[in-house]
C-alpha positions in Angstrom: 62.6 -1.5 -108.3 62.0 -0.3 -104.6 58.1 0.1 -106.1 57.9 -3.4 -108.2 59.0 -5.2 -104.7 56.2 -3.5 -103.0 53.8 -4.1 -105.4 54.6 -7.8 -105.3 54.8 -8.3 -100.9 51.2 -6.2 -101.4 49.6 -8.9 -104.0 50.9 -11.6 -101.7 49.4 -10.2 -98.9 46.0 -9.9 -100.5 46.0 -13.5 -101.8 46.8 -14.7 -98.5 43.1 -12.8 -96.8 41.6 -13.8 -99.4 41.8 -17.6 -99.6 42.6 -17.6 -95.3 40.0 -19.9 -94.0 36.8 -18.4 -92.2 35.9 -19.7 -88.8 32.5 -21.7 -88.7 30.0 -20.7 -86.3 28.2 -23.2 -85.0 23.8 -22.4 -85.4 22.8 -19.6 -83.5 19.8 -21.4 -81.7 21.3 -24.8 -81.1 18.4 -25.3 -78.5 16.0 -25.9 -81.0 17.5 -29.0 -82.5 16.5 -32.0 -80.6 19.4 -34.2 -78.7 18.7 -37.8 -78.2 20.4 -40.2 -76.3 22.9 -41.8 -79.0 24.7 -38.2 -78.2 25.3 -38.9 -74.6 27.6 -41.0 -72.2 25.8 -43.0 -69.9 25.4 -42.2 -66.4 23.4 -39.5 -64.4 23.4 -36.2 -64.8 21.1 -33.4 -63.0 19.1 -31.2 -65.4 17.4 -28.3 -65.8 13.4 -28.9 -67.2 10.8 -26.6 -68.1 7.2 -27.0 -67.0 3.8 -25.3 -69.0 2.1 -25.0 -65.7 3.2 -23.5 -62.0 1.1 -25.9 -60.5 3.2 -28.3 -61.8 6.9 -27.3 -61.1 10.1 -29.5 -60.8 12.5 -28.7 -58.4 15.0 -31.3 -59.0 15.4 -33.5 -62.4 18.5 -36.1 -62.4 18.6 -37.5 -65.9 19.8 -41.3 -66.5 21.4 -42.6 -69.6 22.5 -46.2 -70.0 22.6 -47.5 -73.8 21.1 -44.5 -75.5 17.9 -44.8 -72.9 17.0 -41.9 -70.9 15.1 -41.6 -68.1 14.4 -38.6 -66.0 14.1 -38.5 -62.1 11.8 -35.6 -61.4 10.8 -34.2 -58.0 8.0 -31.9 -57.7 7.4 -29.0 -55.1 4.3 -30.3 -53.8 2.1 -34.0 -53.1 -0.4 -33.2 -55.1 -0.9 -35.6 -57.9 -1.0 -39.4 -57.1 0.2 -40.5 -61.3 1.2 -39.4 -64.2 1.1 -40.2 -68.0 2.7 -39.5 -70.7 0.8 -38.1 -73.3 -2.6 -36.2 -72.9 -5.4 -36.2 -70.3 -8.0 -37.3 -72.8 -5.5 -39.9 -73.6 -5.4 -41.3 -69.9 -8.5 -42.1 -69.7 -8.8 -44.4 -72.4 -5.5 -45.7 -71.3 -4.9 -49.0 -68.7 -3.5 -48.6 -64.9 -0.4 -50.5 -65.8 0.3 -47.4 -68.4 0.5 -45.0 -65.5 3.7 -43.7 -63.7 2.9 -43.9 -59.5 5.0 -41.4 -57.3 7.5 -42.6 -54.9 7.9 -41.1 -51.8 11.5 -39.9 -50.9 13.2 -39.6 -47.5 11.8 -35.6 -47.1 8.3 -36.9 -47.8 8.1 -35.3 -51.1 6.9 -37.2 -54.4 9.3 -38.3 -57.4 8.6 -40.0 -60.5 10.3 -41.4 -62.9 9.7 -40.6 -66.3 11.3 -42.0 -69.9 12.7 -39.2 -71.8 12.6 -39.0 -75.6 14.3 -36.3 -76.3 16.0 -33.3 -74.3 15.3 -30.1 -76.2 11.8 -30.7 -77.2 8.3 -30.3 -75.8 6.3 -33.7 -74.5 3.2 -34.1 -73.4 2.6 -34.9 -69.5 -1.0 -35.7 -68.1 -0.7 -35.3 -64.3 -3.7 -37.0 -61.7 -4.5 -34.5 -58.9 -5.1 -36.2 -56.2 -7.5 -33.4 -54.9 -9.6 -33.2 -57.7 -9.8 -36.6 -59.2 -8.6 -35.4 -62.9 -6.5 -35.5 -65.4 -4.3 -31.9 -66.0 -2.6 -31.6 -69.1 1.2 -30.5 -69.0 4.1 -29.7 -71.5 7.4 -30.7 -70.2 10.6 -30.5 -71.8 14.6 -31.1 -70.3 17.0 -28.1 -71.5 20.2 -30.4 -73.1 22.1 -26.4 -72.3 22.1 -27.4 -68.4 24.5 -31.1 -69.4 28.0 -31.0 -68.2 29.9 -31.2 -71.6 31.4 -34.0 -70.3 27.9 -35.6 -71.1 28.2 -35.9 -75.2 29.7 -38.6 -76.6 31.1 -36.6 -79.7 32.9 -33.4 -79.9 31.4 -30.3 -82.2 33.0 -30.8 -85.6 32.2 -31.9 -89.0 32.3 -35.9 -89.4 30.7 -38.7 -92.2 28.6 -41.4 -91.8 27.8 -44.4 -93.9 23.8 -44.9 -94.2 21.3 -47.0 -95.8 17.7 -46.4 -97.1 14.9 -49.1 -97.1 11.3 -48.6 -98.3 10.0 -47.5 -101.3 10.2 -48.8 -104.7 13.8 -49.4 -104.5 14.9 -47.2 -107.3 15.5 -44.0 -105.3 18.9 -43.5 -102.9 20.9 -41.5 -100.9 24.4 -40.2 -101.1 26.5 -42.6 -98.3 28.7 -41.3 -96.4 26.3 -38.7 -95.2 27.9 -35.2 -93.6 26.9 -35.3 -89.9 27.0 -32.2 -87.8 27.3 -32.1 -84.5 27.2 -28.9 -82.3 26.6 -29.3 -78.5 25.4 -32.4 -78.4 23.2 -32.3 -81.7 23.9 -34.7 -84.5 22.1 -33.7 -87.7 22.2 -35.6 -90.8 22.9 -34.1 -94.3 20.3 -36.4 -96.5 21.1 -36.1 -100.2 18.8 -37.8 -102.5 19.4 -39.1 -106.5 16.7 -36.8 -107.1 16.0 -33.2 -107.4 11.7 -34.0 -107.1 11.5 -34.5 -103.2 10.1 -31.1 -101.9 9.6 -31.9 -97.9 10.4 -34.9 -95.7 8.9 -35.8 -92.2 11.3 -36.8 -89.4 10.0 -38.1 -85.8 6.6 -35.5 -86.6 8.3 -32.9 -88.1 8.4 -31.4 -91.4 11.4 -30.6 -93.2 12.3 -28.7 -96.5 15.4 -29.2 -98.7 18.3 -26.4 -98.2 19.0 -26.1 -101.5 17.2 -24.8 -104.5 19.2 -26.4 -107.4 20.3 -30.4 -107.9 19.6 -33.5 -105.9 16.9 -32.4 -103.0 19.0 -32.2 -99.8 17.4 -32.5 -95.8 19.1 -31.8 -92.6 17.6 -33.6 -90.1 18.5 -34.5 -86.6 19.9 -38.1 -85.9 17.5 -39.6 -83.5 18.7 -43.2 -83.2 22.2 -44.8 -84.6 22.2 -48.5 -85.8 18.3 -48.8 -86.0 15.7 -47.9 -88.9 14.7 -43.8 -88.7 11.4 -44.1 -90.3 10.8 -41.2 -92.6 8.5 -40.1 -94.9 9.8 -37.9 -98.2 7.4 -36.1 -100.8 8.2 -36.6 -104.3 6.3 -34.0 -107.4 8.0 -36.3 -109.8 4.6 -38.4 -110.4 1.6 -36.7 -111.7 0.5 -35.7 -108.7 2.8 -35.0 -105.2 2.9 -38.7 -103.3 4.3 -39.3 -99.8 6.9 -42.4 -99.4 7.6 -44.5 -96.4 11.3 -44.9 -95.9 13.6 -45.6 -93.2 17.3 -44.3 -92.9 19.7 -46.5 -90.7 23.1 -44.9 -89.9 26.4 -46.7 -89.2 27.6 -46.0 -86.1 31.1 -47.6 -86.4 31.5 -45.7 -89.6 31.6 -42.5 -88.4 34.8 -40.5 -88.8 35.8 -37.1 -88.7 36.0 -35.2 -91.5 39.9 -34.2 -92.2 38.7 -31.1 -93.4 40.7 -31.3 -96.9 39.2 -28.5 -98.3 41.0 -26.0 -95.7 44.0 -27.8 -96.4 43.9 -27.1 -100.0 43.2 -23.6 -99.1 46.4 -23.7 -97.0 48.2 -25.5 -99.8 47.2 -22.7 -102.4 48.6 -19.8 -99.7 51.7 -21.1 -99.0 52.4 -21.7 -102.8 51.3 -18.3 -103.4 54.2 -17.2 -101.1 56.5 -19.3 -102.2 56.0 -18.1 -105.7 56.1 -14.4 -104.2 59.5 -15.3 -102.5 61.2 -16.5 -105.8 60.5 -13.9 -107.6 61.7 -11.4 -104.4 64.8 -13.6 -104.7 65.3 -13.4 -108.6 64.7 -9.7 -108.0 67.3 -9.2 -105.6 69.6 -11.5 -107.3 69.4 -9.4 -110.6 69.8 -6.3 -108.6 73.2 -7.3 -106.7 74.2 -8.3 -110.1 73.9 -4.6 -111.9 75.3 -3.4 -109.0 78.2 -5.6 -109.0 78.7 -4.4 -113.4 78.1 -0.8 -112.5 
């Protein structure tokens, strides 16, 4: 009997690590997904930004948020460059003087600019006039979202859904609404699920994207980069006799968003504890029967 009880605490036991929830790790290289400013509280914070050239270095970048706008501050080390623009040198010179950011001089004498921000964790191109020189320099700039206060982002890292609507197209393709919508450190991605299994990449702000599964409806992860306004997209489809690109555009719901209640670990839970309780009846039938012989013996 001793042996049968045993048998039955060990089976219990091995039911309960095997249906116990797993933690989930957030990505590995968060840094790579772009943040943009629908992720952030507004005010000011002081960042950390990288620089392609040491001729061009930034010793002090406050970042400003107000209404999912950012703006960076920047201070460089030296005096050495009267304007900037954003994009490339070639492109400044086909560009207007009202296109140009001028320095302003701060109370130590050195030069700041002020600079609109796209996105933090991804490379821009800055064209930089030295003043020495009288040309443009081409620079890659980029703010590192890792050096924000976490008091910065507007949502905490967890699993939440997100109604959203597509426009474009001929109309007869969709996608699943609510949408999952990751967010780790500050990153919202988007879980896009189309009604069908033909779309084989999609193009979001420049990049290219491929579907993360290999079976059903094609799905995209994509990072969020505005809430309440069109996304414009483009999605391949091979369904047509030869692969065609579509212009779409995604809009997602702010005011929809909600966290995900995370049912499916509850019904994991559920399934445990009924496990035990099973386990525990039959301990207590067991015992129950065994008082009993003792009781006739």
């Amino acid at each position: 009997m001793i042996k049968q009880v045993k048998k039955i605490i060990f089976a219990a036991l091995m039911v309960g690590i095997f249906f116990m929830p797993t933690p989930c790790h957030a990505e590995e290289n968060p840094a790579a997904v772009p943040i943009y400013g629908n992720s952030l509280q507004d005010g000011s914070y002081e960042v950390e930004m990288t620089s392609s050239s040491s001729m061009f270095r930034i010793v002090k970048a406050e970042l400003q948020v107000t209404g999912g706008n950012m703006t960076a501050v920047i201070t460089l080390s030296g005096t050495g460059y009267l304007k900037l623009f954003m994009g490339t040198g070639e492109e400044a010179l086909a560009a207007s003087e009202e296109n140009f950011i001028p320095f302003v001089e701060d109370k130590e004498g050195a030069y700041t600019y002020t600079i609109p921000i796209h996105a933090l964790n991804k490379e821009f191109d800055c064209a930089a006039y030295s003043k020495r020189k009288e040309k443009w320099y081409d620079r890659k700039l980029s703010v590192l979202a890792s050096s924000l206060p976490e008091a910065a982002f507007l949502w905490n890292d967890g699993e939440y859904a997100m109604d959203v609507t597509l426009d474009g197209g001929s109309g007869r393709a969709t996608v699943t609404s609510p949408a999952r919508i990751t967010v780790s450190k500050g990153a919202m991605v988007a879980s896009v699920q189309w009604s069908s299994p033909d779309y084989d990449y999609m193009v979001a702000d420049g990049v290219k994207y491929l579907p993360t599964n290999t079976e059903g409806n094609s799905v995209f992860e994509i990072p969020l980069s505005a809430l309440d306004a069109p996304i414009e997209i483009v999605a391949d489809t091979v369904a047509m006799s030869k692969p065609h690109e579509i212009a779409y555009t995604l809009t997602f719901h702010a005011d929809t968003l909600a966290k995900e209640n995370g049912s499916g670990s509850n019904l994991v839970m559920i399934a445990v504890i009924c496990a035990f309780a099973v386990v525990a009846a039959i301990l207590l039938v067991v015992v129950r029967n065994q008082k009993k012989r003792v009781q006739n013996d």
